[in-house]
SERO-4910 file (N, C-alpha, C, O; in steps of 0.05 Angstrom, whole numbers):
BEGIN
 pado doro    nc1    nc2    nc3   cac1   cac2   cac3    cc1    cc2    cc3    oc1    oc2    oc3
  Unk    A   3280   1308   2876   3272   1286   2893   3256   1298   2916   3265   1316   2930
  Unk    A   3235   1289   2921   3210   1299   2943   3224   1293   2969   3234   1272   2976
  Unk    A   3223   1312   2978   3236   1299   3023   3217   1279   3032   3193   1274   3026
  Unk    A   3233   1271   3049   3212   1246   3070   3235   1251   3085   3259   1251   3080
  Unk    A   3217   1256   3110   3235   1253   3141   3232   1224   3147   3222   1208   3131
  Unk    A   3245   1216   3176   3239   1197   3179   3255   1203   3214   3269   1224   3216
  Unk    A   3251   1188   3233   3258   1194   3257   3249   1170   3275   3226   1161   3279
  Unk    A   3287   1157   3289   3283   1134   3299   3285   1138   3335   3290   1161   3340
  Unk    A   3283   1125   3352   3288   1123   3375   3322   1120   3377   3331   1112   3356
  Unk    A   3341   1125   3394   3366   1126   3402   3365   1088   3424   3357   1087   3447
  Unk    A   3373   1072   3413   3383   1047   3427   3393   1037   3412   3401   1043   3390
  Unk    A   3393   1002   3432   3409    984   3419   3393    969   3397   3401    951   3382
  Unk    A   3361    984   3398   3348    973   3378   3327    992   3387   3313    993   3407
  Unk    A   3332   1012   3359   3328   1027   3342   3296   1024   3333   3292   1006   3318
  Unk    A   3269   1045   3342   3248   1045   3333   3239   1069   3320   3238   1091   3331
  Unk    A   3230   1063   3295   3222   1089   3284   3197   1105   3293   3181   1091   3305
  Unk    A   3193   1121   3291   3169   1135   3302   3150   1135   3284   3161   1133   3263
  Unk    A   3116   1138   3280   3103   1131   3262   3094   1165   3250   3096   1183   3267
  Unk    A   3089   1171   3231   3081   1189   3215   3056   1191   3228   3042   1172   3233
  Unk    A   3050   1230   3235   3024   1232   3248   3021   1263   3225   3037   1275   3211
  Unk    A   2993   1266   3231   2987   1296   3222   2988   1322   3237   2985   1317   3260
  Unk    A   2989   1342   3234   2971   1365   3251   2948   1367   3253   2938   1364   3231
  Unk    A   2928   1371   3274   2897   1375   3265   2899   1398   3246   2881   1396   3229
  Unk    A   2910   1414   3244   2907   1438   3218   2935   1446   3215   2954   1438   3227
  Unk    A   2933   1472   3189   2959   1479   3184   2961   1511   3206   2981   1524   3211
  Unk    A   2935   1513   3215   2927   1540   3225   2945   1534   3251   2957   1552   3263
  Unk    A   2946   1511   3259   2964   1501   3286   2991   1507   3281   3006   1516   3298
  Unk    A   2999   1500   3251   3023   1503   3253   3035   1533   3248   3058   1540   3250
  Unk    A   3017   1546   3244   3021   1581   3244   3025   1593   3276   3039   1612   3285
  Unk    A   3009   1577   3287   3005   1581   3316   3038   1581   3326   3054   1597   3335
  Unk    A   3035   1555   3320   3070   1549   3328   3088   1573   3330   3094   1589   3348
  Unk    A   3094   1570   3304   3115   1590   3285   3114   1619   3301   3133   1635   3304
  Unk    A   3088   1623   3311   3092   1652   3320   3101   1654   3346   3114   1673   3354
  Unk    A   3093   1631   3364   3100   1625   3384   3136   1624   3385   3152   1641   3393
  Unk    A   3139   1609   3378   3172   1595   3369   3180   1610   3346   3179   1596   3325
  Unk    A   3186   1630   3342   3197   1631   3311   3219   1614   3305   3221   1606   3282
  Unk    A   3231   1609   3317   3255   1598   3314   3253   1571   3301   3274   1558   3295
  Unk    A   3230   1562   3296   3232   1538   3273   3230   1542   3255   3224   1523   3240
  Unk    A   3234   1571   3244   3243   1580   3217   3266   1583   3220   3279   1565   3209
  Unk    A   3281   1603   3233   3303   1606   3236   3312   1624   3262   3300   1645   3266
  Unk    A   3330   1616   3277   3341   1636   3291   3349   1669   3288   3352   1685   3307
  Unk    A   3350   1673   3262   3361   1697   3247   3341   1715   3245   3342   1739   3248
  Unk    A   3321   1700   3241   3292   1720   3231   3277   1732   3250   3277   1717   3270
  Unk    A   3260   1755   3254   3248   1764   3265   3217   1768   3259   3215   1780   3238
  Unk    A   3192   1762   3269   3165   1770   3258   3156   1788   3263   3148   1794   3285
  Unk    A   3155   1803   3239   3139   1836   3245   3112   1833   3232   3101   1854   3232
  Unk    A   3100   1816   3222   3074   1818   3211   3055   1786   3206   3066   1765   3200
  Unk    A   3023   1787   3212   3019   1760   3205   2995   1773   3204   2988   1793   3217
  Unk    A   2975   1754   3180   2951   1759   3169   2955   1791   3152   2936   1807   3153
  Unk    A   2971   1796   3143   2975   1829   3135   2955   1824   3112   2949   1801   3107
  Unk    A   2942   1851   3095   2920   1853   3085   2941   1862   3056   2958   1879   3061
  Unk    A   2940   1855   3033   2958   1873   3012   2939   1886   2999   2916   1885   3008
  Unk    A   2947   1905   2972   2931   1917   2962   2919   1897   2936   2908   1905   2916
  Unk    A   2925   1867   2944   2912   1857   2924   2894   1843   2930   2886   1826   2914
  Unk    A   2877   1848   2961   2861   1831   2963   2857   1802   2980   2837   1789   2987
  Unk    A   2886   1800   2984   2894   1777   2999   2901   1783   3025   2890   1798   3041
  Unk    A   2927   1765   3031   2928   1764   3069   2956   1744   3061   2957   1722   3051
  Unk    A   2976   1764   3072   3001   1746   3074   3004   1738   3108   3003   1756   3125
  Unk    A   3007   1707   3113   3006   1691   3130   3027   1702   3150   3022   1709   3173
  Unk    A   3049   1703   3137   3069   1719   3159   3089   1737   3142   3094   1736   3118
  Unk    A   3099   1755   3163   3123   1769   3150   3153   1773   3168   3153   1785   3190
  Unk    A   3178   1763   3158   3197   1769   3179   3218   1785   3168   3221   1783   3144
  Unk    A   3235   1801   3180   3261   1806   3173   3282   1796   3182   3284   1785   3205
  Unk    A   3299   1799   3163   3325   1794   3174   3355   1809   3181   3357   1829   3168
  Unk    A   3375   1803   3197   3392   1824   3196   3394   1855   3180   3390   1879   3185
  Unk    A   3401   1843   3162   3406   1864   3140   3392   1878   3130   3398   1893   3112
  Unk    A   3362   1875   3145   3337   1892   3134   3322   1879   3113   3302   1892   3105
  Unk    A   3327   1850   3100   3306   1846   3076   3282   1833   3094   3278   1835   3119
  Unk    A   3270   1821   3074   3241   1812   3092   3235   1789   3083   3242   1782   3060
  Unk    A   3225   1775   3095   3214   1749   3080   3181   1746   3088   3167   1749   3108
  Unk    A   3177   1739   3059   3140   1719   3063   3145   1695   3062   3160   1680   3048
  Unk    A   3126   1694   3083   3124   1676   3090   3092   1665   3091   3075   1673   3107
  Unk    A   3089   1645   3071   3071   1631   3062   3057   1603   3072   3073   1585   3067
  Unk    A   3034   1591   3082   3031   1571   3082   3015   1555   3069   2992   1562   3065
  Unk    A   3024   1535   3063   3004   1517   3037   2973   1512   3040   2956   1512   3023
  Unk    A   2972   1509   3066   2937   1504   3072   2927   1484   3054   2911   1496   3040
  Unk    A   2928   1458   3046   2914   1452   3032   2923   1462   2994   2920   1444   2977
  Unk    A   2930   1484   2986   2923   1495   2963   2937   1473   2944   2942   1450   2951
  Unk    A   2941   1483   2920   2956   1456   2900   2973   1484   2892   2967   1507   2890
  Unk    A   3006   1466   2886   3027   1482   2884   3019   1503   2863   3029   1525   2868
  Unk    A   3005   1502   2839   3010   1521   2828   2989   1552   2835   2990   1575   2826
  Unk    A   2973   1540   2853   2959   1553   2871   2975   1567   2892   2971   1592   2891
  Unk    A   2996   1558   2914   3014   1568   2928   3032   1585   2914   3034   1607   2923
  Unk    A   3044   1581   2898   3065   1593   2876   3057   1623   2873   3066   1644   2881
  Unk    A   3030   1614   2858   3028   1642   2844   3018   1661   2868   3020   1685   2868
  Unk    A   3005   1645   2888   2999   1669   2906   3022   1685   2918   3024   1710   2919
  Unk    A   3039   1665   2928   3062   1674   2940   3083   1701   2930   3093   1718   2945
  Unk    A   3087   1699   2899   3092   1707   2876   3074   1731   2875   3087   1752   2876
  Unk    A   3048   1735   2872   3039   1755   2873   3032   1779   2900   3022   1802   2900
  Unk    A   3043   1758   2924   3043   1773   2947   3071   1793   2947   3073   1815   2957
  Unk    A   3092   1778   2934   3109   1791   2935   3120   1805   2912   3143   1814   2910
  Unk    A   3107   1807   2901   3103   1837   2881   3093   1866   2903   3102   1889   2902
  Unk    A   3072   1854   2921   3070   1879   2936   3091   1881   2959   3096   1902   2972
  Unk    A   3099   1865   2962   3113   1869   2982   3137   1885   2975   3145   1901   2991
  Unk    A   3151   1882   2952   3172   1891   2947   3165   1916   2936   3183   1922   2920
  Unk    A   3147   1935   2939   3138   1963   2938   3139   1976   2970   3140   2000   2973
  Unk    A   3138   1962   2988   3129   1972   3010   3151   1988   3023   3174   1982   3027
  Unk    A   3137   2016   3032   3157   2035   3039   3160   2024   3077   3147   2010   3093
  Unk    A   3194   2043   3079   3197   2040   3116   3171   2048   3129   3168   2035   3150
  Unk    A   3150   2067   3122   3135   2079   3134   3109   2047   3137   3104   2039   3159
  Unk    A   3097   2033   3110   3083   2016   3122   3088   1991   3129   3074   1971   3135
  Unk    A   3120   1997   3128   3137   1964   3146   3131   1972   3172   3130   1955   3190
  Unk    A   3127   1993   3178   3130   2001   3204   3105   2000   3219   3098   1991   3241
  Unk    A   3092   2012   3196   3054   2007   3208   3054   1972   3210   3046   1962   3231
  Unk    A   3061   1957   3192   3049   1938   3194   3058   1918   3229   3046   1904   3246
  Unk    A   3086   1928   3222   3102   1918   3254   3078   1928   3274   3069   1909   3287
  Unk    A   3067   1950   3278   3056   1965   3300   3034   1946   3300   3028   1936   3322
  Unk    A   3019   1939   3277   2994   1925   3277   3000   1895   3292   2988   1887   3312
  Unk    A   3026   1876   3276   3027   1855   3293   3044   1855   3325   3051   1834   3337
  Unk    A   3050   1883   3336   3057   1890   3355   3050   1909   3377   3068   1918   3393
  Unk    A   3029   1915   3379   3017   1940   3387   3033   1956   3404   3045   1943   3422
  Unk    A   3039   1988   3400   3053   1994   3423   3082   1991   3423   3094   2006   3439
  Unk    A   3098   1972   3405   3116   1972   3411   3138   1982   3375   3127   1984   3353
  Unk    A   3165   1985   3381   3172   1994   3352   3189   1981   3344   3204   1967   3358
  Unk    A   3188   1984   3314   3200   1967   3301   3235   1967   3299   3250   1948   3296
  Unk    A   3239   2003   3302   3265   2006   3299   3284   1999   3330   3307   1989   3330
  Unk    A   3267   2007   3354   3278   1988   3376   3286   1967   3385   3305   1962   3399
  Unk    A   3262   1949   3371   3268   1915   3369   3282   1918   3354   3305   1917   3363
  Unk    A   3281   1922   3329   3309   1911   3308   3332   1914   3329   3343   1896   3341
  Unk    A   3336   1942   3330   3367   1947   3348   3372   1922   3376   3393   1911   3382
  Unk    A   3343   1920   3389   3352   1901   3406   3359   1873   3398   3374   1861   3412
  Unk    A   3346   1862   3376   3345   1836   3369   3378   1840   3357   3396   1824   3364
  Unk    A   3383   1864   3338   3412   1851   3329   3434   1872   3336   3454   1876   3322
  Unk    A   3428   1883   3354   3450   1901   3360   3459   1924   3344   3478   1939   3347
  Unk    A   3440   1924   3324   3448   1946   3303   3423   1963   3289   3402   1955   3281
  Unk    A   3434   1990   3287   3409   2006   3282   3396   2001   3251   3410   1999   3231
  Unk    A   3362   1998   3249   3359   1992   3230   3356   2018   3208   3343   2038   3215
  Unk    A   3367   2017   3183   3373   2042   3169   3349   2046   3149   3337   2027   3139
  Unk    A   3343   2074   3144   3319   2075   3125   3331   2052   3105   3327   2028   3110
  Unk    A   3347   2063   3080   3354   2043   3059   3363   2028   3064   3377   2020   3044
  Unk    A   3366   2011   3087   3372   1982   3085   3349   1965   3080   3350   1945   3066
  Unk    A   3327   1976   3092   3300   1962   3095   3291   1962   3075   3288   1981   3060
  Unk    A   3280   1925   3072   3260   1916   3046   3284   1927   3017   3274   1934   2996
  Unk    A   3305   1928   3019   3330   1927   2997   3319   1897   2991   3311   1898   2968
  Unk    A   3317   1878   2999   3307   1858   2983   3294   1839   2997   3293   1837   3021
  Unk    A   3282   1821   2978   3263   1805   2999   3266   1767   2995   3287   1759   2984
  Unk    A   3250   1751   3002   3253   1727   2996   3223   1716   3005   3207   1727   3020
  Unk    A   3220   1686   2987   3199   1680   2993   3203   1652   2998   3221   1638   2990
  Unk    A   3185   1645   3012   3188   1630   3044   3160   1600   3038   3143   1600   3055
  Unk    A   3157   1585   3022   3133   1567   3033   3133   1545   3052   3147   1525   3051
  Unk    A   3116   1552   3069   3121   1522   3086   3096   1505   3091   3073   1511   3099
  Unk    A   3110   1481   3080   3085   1458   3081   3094   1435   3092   3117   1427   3096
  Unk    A   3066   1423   3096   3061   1404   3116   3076   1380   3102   3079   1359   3114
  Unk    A   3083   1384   3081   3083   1356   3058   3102   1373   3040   3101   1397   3046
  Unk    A   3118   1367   3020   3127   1368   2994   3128   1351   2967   3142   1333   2959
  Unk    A   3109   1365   2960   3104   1340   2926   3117   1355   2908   3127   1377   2910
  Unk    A   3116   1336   2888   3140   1336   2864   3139   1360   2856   3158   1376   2858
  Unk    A   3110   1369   2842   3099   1396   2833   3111   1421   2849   3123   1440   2839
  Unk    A   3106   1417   2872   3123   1448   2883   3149   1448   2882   3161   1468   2876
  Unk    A   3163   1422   2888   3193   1418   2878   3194   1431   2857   3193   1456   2858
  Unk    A   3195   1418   2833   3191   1425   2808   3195   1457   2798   3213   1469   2785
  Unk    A   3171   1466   2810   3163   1500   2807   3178   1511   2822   3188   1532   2813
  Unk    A   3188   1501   2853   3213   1521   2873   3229   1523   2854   3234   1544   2841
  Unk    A   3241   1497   2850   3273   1498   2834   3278   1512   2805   3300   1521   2798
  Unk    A   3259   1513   2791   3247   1532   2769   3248   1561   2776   3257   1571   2756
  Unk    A   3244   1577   2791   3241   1597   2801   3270   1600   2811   3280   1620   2801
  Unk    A   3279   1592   2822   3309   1583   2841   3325   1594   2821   3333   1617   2822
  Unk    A   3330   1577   2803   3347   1576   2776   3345   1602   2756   3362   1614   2743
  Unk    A   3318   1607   2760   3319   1639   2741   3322   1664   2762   3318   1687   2754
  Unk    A   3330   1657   2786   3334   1679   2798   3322   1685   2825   3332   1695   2845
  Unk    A   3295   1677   2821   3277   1681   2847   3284   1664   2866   3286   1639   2864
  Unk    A   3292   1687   2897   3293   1680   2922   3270   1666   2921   3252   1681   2914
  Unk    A   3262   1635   2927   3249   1620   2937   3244   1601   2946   3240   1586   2927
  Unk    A   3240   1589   2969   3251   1562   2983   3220   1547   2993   3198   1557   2988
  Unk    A   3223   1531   3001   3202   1517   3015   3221   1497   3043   3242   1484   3043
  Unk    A   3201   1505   3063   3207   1488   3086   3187   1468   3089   3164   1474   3086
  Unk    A   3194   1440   3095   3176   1421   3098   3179   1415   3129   3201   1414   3139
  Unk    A   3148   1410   3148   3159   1404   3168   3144   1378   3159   3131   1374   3138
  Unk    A   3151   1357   3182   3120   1337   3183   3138   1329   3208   3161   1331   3217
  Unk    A   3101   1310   3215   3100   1305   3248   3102   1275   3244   3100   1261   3223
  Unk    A   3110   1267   3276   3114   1236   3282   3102   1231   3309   3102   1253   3321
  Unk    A   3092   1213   3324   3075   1210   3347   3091   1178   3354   3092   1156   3343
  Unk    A   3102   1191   3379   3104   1170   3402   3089   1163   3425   3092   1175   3446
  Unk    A   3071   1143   3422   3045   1140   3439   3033   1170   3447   3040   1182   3427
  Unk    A   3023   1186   3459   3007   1209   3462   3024   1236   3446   3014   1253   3432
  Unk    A   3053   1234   3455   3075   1256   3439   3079   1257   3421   3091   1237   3414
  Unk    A   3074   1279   3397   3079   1289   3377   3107   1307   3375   3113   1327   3388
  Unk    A   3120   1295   3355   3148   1316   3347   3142   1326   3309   3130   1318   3289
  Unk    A   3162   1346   3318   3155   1360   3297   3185   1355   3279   3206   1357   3291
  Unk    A   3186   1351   3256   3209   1357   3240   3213   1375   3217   3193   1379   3202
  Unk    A   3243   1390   3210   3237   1405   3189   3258   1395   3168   3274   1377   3172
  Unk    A   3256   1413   3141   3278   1401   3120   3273   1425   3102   3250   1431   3094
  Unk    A   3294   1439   3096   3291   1454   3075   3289   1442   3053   3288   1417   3054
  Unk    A   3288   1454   3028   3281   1439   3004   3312   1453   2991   3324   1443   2972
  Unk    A   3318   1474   3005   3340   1480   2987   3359   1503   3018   3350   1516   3037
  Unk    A   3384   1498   3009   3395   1508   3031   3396   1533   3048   3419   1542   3050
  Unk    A   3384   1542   3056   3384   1577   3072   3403   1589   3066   3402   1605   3047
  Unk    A   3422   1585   3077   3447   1598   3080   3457   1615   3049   3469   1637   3047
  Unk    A   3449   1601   3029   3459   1595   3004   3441   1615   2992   3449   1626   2971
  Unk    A   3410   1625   3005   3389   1642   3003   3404   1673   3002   3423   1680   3016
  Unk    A   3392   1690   2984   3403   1717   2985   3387   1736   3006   3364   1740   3001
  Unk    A   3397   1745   3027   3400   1755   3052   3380   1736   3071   3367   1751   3086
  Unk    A   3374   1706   3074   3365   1695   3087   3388   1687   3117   3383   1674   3138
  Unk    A   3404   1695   3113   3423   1700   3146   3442   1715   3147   3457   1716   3127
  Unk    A   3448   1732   3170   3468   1749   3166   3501   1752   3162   3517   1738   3175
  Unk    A   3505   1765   3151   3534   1760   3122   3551   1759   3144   3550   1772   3166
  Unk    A   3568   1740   3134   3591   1735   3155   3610   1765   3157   3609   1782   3139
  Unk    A   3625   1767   3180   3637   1791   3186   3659   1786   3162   3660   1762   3155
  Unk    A   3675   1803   3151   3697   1804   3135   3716   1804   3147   3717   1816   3168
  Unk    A   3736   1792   3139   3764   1784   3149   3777   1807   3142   3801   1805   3138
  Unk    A   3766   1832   3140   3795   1865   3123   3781   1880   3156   3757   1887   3156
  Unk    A   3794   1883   3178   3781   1907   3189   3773   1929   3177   3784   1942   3159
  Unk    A   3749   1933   3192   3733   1954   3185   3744   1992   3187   3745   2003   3209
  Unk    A   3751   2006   3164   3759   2029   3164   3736   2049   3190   3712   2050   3192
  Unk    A   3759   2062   3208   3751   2075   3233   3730   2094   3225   3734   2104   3202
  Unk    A   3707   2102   3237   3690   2115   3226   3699   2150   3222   3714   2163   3237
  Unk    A   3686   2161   3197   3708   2184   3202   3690   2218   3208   3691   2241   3200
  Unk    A   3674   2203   3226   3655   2225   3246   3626   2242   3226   3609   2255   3238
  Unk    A   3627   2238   3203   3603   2248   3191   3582   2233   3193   3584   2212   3206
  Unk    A   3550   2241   3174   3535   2237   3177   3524   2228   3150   3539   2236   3132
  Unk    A   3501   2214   3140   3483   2210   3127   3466   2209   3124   3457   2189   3135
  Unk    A   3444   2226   3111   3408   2221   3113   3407   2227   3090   3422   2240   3075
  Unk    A   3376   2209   3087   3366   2194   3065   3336   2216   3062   3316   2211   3076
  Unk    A   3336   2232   3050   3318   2248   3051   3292   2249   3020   3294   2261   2999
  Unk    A   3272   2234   3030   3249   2223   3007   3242   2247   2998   3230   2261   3015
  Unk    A   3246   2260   2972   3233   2278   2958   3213   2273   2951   3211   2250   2961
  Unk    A   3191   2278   2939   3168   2275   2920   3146   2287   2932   3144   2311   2932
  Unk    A   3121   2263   2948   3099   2274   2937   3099   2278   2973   3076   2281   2980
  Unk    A   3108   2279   2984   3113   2281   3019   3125   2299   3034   3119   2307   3057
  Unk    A   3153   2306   3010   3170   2325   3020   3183   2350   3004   3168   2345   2985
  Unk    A   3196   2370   2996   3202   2378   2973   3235   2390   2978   3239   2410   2992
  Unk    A   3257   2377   2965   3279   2382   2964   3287   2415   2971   3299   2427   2988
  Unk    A   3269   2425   2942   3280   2457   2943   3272   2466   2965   3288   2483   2973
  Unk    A   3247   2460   2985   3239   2473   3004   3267   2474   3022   3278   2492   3034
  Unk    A   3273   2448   3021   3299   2442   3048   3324   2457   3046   3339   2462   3065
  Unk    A   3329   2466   3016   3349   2475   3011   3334   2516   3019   3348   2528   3035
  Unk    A   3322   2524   3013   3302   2541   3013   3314   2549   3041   3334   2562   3047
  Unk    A   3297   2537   3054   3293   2544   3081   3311   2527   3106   3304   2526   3129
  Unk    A   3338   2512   3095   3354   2499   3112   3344   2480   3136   3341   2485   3160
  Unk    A   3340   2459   3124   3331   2443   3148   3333   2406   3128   3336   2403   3103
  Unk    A   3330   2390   3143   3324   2367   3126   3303   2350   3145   3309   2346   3169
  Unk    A   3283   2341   3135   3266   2325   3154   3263   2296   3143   3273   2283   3123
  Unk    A   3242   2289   3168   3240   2253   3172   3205   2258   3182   3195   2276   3197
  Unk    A   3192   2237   3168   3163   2233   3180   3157   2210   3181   3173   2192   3180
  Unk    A   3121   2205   3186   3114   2176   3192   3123   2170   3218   3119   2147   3224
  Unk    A   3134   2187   3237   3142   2171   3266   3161   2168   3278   3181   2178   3269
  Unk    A   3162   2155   3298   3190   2156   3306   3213   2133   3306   3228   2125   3324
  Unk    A   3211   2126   3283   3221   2101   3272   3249   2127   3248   3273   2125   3242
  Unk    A   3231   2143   3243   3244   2159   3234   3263   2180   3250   3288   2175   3250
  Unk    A   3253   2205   3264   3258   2222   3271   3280   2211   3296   3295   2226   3308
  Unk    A   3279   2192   3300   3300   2188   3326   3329   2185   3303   3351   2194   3309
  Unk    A   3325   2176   3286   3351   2177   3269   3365   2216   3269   3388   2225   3263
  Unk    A   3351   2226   3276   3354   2260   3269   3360   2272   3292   3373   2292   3291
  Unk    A   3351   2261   3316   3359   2260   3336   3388   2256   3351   3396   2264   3373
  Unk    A   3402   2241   3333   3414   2231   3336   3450   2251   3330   3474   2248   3333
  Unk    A   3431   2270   3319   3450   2299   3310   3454   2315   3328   3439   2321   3347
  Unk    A   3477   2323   3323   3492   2351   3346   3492   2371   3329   3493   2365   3305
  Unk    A   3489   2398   3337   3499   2418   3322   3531   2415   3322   3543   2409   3342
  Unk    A   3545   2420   3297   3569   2423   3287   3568   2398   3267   3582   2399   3247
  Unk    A   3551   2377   3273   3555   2348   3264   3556   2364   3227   3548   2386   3222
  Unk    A   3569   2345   3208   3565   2356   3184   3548   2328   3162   3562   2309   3156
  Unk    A   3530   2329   3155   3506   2323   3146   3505   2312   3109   3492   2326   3094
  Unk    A   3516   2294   3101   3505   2283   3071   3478   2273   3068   3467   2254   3079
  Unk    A   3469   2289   3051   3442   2291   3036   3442   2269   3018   3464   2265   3008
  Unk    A   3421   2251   3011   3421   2229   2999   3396   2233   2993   3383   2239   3014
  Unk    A   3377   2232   2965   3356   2233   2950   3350   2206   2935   3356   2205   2911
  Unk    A   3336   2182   2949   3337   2153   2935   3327   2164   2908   3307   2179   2905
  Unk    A   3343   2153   2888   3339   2149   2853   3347   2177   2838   3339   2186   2817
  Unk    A   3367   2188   2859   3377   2213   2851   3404   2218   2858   3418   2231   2842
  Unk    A   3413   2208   2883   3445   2203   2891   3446   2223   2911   3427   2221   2927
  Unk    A   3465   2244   2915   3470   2255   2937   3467   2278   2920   3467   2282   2896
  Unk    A   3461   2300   2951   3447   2319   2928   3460   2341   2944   3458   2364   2935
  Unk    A   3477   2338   2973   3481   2364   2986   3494   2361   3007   3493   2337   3014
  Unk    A   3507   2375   3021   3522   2371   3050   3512   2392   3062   3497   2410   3054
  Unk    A   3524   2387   3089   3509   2420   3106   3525   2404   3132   3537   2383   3134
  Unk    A   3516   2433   3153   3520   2430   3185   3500   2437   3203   3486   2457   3206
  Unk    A   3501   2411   3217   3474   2422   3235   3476   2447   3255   3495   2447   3270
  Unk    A   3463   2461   3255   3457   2486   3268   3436   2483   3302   3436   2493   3324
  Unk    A   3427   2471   3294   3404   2460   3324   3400   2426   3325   3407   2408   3309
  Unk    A   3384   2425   3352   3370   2403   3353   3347   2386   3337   3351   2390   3313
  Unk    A   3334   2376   3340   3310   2369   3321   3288   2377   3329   3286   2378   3354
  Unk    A   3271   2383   3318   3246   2389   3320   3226   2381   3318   3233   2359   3309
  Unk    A   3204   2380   3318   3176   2382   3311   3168   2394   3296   3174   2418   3299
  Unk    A   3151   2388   3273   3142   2412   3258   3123   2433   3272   3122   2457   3266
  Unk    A   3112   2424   3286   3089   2443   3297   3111   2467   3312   3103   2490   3315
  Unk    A   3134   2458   3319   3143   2482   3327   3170   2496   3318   3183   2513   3330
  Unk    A   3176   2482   3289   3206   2487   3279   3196   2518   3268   3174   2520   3258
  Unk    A   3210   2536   3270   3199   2559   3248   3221   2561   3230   3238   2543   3232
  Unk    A   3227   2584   3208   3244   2590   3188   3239   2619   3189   3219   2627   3200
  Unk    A   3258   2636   3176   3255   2656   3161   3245   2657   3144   3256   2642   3127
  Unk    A   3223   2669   3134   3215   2678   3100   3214   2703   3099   3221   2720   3115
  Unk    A   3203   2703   3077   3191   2743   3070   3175   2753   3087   3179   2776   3093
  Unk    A   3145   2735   3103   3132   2749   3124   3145   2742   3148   3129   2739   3167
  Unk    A   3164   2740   3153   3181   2736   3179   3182   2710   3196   3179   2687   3186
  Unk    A   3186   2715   3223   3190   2687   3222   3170   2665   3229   3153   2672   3246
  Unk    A   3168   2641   3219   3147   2635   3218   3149   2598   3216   3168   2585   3207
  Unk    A   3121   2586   3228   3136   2557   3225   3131   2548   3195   3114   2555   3179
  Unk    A   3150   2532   3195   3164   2515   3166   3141   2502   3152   3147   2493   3129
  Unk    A   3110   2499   3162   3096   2484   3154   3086   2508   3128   3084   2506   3103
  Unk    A   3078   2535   3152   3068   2552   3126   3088   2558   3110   3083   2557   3086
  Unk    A   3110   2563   3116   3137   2570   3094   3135   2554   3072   3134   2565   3049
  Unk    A   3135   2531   3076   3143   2512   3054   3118   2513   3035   3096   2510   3046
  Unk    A   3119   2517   3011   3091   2515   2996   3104   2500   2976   3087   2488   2963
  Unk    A   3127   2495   2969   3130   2466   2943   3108   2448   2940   3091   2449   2922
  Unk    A   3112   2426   2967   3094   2409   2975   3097   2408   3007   3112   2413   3025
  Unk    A   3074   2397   3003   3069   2380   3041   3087   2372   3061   3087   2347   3059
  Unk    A   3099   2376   3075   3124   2367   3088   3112   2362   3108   3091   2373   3116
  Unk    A   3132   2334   3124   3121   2333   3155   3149   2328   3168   3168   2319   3154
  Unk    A   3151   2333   3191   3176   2331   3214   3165   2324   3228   3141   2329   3232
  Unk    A   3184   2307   3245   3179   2308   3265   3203   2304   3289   3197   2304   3313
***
C-alpha cells in the first residue's frame, strides 16, 4: 500500500492542511544536511556528493553507532527502477570501502576536522578499525512513494537487502510550509540502522589487554613486523592515535583481517613515526623504512 500523509489542525474543528511541493528535491538535501535529524537522531553525516569509482555521486553518506554506513539516496525526479538500480550499484562500492577512504571522504565533507573524534564525541565510544563499514544499508528518500518503488523496496527487503525508503511530503498553511515523514518500512527493525540495545547480562570487567588489527598485503608486510618487532597503523591519525594509546608493558593481540590472529607481544616503547622509528638489521641501526624491504610500510 503507497503512504499518504495527511495533517490536520488541533481544535474543536479540525482543518486539514493542503498538500504543497518543494521548489526542488536539491532543497530537500539542503535540509537533511542542515537538520540531519530528519533522518534520524542516531545517524551521523560524513559524506555528500561523494564521487565512486563508477562514475556517479552518492547524495549522502552517514554512519551509525556501530560503525555501518548508510546511502543515502535521493529520487530527484528518476523512475524507481532508475533509483533502485543506482542506489544498488552505489552500494556495491561502497561496501568495498576501506577505514582509510571513509576517512578521506569524512575530511572532504568536513574539512579539518576527524572522523574518529567526532564519532567518539557524537557516541561516546571509540570508533574501531573493524567495526567500520562491517555493514551498510540503503536509504531512498522521496518526495512521493509510488507503487513501483514499494514493490521493488519490499522485493529487495525480503531477499535480504538492507533497504528502506523514507517519504517526506509537504503541507502549507497560508505562507508556512511543514514537512512530514513516513518510513515505508520500520528502522528499528533495519540491520544496524540504530544502536543495539544495551544487554541485560553485565558486561565481563575488562581484563587489561590489547587488540590491533594489523592490514597485511599490498601496504604493509606481516613478516617485516615479526622481523623487526614493531606493529604499525597508516593513512593518519584516525589510525595511529589507536597506537598511541599503548604503554610499554601493555601486552598486544595481533589480528590479520581474513587470517585471524596471528601473534601476541609486549610493548617495549611509545609510538612512533616512521621517519624516525629505527630497528636493528645487519647494517646496524637504522630506520624501519629502509629495513623493511617485504613491502612498503607506513607508520605513523
Amino acid at each position: 500500500m503507497t503512504l499518504h500523509h495527511a495533517i490536520w489542525t488541533v481544535g474543536t474543528k479540525p482543518v486539514a492542511l493542503a498538500a504543497a511541493q518543494l521548489p526542488s528535491e536539491q532543497l530537500l538535501e539542503d535540509m537533511i544536511v542542515a537538520a540531519p535529524q530528519m533522518l534520524s537522531d542516531a545517524w551521523m553525516l560524513i559524506g555528500r556528493q561523494e564521487r565512486t569509482s563508477h562514475a556517479g555521486r552518492i547524495d549522502l553518506l552517514a554512519i551509525v553507532p556501530d560503525g555501518s554506513l548508510i546511502l543515502i539516496e535521493i529520487k530527484r525526479d528518476r523512475t524507481p527502477r532508475d533509483v533502485v538500480a543506482q542506489a544498488l550499484d552505489y552500494a556495491s562500492w561502497v561496501e568495498g570501502l576501506q577505514p582509510e577512504e571513509i576517512a578521506a571522504i569524512y575530511g572532504r565533507f568536513a574539512p579539518g576536522r576527524s572522523l574518529a573524534a567526532d564519532f567518539q564525541a557524537r557516541y561516546g565510544a571509540p570508533l574501531e578499525e573493524d567495526q567500520l563499514n562491517a555493514d551498510h544499508q540503503i536509504v531512498i528518500v522521496a518526495a512521493a512513494l509510488d507503487a513501483d518503488s514499494e514493490r521493488i523496496v519490499e522485493y529487495l527487503g525480503r531477499r535480504g537487502i538492507a533497504i528502506n525508503v523514507l517519504c517526506f511530503q509537504v503541507f502549507a498553511q497560508g505562507l508556512q510550509q511543514f514537512l512530514s515523514r513516513a518510513w515505508l518500512r520500520d528502522p528499528t527493525e533495519e540491520i544496524s540502522a540504530e544502536a543495539k540495545p544495551a544487554s541485560s547480562v553485565p558486561a565481563e570487567p575488562w581484563n587489561g589487554e590489547f587488540y590491533a588489527s594489523f592490514g597485511a598485503g599490498q601496504s604493509r608486510s606481516w613478516d617485516d613486523a615479526i622481523k623487526y618487532g614493531f606493529i604499525s597503523a597508516g593513512g593518519g591519525t584516525w589510525y595511529s592515535n589507536t597506537l598511541r594509546l599503548l604503554s610499554p608493558g601493555d601486552r598486544v593481540w595481533v589480528r590479520v583481517p581474513g587470517r585471524g590472529f596471528v601473534g601476541v607481544g609486549r610493548v617495549i616503547g611509545p609510538a612512533e613515526a616512521a621517519k624516525t622509528f629505527r630497528v636493528k638489521a645487519m647494517q646496524g641501526d637504522v630506520p624501519v623504512i629502509e629495513a623493511a624491504k617485504e613491502e612498503t610500510i607506513w607508520l605513523t
